[in-house]
Jmol script that loads the backbone (N, CA, C; Angstrom):
load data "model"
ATOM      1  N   UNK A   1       1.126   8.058   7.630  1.00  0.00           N
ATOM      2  CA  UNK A   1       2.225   7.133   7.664  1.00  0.00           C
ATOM      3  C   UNK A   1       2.795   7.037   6.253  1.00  0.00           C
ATOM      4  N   UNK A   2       4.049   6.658   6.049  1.00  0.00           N
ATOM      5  CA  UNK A   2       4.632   6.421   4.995  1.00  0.00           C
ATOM      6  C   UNK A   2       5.361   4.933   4.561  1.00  0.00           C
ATOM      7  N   UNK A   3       5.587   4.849   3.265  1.00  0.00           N
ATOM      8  CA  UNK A   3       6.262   3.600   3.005  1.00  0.00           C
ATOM      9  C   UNK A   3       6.233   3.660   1.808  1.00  0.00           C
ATOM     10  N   UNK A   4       7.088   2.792   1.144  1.00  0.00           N
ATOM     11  CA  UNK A   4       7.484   1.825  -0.615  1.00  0.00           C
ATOM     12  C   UNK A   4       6.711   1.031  -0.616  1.00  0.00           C
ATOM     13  N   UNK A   5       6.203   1.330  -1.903  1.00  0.00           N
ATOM     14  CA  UNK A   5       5.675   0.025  -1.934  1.00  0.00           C
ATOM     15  C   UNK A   5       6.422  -1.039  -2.740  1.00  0.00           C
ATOM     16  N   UNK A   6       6.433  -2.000  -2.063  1.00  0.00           N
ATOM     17  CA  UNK A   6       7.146  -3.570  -2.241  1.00  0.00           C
ATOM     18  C   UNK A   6       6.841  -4.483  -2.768  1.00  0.00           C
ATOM     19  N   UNK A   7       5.939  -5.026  -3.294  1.00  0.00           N
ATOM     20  CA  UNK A   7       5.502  -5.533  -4.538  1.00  0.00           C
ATOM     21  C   UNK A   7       4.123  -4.851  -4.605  1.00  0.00           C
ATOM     22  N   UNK A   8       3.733  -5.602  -6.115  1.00  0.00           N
ATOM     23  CA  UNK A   8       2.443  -5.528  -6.770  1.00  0.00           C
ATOM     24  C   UNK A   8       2.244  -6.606  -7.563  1.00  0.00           C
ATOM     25  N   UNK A   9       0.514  -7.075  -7.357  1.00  0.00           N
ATOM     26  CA  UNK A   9       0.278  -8.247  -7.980  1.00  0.00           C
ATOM     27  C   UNK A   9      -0.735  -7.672  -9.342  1.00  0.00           C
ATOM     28  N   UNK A  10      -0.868  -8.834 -10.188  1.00  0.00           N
ATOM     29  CA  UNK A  10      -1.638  -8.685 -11.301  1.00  0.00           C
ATOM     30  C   UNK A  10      -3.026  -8.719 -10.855  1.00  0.00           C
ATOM     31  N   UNK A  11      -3.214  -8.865  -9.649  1.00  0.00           N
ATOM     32  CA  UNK A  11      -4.415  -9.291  -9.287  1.00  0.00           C
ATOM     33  C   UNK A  11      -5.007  -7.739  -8.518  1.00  0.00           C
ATOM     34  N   UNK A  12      -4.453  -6.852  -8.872  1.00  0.00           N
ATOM     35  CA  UNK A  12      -4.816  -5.557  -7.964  1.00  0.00           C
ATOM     36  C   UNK A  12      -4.987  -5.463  -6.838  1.00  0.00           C
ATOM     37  N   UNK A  13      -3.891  -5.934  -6.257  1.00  0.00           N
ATOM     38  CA  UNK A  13      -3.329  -5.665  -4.540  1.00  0.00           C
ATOM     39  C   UNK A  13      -1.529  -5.815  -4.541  1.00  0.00           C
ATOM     40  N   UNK A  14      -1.388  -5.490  -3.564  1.00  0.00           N
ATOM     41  CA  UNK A  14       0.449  -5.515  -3.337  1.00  0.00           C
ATOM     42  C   UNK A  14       0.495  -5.038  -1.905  1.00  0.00           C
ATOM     43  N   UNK A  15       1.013  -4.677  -1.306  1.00  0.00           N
ATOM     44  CA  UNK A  15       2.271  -4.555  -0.114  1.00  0.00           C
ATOM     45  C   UNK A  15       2.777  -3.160  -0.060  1.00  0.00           C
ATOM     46  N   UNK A  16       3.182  -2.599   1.272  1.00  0.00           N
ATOM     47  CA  UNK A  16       4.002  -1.443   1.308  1.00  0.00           C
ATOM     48  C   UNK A  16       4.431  -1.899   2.162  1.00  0.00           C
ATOM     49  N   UNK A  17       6.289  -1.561   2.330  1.00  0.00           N
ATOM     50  CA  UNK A  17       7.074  -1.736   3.112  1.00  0.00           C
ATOM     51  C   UNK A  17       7.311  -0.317   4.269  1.00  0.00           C
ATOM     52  N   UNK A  18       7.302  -0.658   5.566  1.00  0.00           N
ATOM     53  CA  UNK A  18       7.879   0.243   6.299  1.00  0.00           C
ATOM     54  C   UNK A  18       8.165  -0.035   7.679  1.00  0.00           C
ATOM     55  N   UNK A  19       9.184   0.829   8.039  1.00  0.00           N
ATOM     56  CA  UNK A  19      10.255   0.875   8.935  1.00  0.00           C
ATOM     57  C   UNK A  19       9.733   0.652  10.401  1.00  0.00           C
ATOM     58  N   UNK A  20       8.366   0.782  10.356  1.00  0.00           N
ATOM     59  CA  UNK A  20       7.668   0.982  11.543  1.00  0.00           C
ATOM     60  C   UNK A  20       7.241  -1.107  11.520  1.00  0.00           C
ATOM     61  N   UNK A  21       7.026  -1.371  10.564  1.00  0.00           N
ATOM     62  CA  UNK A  21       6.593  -2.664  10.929  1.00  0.00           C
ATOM     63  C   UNK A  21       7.526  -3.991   9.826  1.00  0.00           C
ATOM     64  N   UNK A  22       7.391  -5.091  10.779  1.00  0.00           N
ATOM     65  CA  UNK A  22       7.835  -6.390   9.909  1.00  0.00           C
ATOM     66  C   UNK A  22       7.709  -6.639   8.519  1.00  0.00           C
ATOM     67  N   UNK A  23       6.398  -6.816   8.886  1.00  0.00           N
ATOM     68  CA  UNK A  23       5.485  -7.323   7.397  1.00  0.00           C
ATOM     69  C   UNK A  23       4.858  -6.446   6.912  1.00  0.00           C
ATOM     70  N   UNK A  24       4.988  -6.788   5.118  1.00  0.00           N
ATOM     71  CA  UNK A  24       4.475  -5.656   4.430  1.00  0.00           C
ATOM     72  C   UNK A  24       2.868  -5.678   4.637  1.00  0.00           C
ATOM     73  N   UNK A  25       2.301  -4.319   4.586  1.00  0.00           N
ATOM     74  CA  UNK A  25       0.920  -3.955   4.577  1.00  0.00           C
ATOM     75  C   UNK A  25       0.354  -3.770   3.722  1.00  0.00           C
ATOM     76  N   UNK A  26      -0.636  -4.676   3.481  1.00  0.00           N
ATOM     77  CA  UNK A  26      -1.864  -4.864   2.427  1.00  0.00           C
ATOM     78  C   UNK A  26      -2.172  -3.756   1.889  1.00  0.00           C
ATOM     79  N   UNK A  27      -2.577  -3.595   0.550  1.00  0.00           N
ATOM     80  CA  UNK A  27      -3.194  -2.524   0.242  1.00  0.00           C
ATOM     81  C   UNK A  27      -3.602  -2.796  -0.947  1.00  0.00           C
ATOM     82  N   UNK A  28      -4.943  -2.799  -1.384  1.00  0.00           N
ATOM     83  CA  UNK A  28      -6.147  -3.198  -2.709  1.00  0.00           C
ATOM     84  C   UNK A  28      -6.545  -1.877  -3.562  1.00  0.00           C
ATOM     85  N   UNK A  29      -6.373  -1.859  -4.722  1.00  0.00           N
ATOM     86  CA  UNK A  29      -6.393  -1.038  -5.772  1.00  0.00           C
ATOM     87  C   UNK A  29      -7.898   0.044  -5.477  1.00  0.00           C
ATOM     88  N   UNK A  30      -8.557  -0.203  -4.431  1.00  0.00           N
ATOM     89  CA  UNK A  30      -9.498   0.037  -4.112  1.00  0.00           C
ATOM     90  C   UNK A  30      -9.014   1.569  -3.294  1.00  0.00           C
ATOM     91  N   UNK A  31      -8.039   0.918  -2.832  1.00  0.00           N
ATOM     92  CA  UNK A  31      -7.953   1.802  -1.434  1.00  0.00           C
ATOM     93  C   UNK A  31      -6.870   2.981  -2.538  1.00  0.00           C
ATOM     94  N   UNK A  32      -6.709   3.352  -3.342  1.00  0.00           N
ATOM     95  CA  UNK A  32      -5.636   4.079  -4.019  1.00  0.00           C
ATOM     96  C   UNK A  32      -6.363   5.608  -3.970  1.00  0.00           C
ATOM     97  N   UNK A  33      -5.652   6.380  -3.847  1.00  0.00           N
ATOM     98  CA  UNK A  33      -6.537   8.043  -3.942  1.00  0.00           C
ATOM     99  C   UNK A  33      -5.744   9.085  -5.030  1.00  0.00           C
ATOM    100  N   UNK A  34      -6.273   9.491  -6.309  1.00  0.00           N
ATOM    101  CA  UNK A  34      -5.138  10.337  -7.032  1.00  0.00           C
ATOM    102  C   UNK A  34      -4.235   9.211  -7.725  1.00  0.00           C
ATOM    103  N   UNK A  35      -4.220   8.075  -7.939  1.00  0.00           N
ATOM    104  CA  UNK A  35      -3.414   7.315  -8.799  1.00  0.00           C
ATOM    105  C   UNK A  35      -3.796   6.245  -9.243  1.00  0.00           C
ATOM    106  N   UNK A  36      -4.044   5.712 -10.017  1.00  0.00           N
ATOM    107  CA  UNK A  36      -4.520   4.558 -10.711  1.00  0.00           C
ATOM    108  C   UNK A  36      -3.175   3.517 -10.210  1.00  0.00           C
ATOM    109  N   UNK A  37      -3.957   2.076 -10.286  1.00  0.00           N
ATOM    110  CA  UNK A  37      -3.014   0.615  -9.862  1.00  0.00           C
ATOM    111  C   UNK A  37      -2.166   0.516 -10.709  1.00  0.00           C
ATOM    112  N   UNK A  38      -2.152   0.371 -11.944  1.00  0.00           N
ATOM    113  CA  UNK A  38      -1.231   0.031 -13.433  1.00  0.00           C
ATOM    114  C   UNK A  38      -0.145   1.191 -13.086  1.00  0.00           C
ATOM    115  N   UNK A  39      -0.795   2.819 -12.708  1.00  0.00           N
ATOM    116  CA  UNK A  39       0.381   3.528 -12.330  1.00  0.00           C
ATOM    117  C   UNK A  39       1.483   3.551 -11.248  1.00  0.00           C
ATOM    118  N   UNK A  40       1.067   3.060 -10.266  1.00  0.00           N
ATOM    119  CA  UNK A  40       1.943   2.652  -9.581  1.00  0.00           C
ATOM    120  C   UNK A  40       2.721   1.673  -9.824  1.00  0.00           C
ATOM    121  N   UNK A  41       3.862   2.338  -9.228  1.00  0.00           N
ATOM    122  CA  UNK A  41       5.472   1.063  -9.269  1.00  0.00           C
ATOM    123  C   UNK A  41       6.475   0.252  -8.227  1.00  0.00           C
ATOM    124  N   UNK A  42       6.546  -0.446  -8.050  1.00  0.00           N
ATOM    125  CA  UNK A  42       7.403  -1.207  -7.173  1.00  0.00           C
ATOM    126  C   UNK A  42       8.484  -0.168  -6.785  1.00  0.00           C
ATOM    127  N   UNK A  43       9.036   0.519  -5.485  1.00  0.00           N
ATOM    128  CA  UNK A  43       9.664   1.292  -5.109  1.00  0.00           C
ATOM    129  C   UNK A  43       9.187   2.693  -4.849  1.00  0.00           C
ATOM    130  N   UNK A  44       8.115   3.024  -5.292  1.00  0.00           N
ATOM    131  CA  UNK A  44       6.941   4.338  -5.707  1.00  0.00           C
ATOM    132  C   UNK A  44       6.986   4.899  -3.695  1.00  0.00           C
ATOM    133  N   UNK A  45       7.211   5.924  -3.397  1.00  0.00           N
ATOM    134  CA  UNK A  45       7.104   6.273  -1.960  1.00  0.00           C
ATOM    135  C   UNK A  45       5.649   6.736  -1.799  1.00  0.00           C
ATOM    136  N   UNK A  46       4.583   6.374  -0.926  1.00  0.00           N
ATOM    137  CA  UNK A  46       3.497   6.667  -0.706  1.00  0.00           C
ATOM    138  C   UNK A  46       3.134   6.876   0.870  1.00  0.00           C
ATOM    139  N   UNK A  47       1.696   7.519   0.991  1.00  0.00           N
ATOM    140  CA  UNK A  47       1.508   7.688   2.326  1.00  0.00           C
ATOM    141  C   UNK A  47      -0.111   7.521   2.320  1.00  0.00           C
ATOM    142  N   UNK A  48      -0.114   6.635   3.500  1.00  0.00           N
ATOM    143  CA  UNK A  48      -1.666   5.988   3.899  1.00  0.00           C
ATOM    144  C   UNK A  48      -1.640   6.323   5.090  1.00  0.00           C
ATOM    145  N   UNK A  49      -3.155   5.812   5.571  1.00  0.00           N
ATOM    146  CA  UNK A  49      -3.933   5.337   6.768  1.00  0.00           C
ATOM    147  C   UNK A  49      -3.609   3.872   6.914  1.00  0.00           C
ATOM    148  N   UNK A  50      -3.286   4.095   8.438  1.00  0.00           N
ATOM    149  CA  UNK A  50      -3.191   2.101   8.897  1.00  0.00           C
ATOM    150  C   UNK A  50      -4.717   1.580   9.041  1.00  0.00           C
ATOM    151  N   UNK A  51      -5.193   1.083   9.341  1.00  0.00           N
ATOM    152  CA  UNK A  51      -6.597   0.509   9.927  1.00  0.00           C
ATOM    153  C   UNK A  51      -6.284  -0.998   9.908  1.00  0.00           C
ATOM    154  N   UNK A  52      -6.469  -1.649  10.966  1.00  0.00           N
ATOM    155  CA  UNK A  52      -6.171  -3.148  11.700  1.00  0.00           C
ATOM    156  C   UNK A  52      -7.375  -4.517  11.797  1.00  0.00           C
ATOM    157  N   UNK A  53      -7.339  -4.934  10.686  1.00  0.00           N
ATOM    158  CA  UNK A  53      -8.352  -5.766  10.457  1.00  0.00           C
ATOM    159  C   UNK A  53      -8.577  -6.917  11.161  1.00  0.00           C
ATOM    160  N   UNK A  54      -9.138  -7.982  11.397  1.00  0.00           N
ATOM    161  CA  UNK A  54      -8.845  -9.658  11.564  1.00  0.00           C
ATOM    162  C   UNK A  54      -8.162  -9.941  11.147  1.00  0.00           C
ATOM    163  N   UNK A  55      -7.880  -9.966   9.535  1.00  0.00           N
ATOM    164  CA  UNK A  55      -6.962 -10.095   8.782  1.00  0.00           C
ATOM    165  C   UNK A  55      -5.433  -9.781   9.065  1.00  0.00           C
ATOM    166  N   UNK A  56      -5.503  -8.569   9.140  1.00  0.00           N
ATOM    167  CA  UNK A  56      -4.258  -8.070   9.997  1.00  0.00           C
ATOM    168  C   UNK A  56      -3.920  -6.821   9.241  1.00  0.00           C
ATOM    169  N   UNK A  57      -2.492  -6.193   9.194  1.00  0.00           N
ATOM    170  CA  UNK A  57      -2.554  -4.158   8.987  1.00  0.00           C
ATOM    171  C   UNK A  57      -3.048  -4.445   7.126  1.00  0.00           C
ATOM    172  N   UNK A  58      -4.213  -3.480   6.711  1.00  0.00           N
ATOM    173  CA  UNK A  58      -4.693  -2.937   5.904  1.00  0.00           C
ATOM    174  C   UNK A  58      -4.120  -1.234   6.042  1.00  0.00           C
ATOM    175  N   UNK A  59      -3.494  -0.971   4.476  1.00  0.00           N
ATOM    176  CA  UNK A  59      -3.587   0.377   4.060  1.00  0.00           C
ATOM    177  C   UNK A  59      -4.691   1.629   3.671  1.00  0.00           C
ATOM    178  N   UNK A  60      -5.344   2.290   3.656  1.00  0.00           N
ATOM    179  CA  UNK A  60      -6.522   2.689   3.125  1.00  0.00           C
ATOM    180  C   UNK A  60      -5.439   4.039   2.925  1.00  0.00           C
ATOM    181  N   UNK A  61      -6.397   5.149   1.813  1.00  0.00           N
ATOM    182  CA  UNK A  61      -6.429   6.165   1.409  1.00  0.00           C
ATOM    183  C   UNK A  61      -4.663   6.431   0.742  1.00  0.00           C
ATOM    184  N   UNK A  62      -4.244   5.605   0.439  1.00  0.00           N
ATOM    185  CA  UNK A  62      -2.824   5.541  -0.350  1.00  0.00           C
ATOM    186  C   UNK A  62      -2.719   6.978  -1.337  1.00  0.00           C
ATOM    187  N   UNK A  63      -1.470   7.180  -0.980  1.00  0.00           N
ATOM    188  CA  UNK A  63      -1.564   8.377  -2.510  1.00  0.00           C
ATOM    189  C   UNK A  63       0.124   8.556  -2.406  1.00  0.00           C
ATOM    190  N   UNK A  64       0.479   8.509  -4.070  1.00  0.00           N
ATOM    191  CA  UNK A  64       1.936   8.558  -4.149  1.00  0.00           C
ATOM    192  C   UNK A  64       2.568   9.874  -3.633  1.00  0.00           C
ATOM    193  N   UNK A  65       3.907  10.031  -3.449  1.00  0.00           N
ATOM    194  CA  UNK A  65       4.487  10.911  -3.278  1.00  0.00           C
ATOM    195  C   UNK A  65       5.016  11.529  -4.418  1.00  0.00           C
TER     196      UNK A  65
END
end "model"
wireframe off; spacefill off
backbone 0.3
color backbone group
């Protein structure tokens, strides 16, 4: 799947926006593959894994375009 990502917090997590859903999808500096958090940028095009928590849509395996 693909998307922008749409913000980023100081706290090492942020959001990706995409066309497929409402609300932006979580995604934790954890889950990044090939790019460090500080490197990524607000608008940056990337492509993850969905996986559907309690919480609600989590990103995993992120990697910029």
């Amino acid at each position: 799947m693909q998307g922008v990502i749409e913000k980023k917090t100081e706290k090492g997590f942020g959001f990706i926006k995409n066309d497929e859903h409402e609300k932006g999808i979580f995604f934790h500096a954890t889950s990044l593959v090939d790019v460090e958090f500080d490197d990524l940028k607000e608008g940056d095009q990337v492509e993850f894994d969905l996986e559907e928590t309690p919480r609600g849509l989590n990103a995993s395996n992120v990697t910029r375009l």
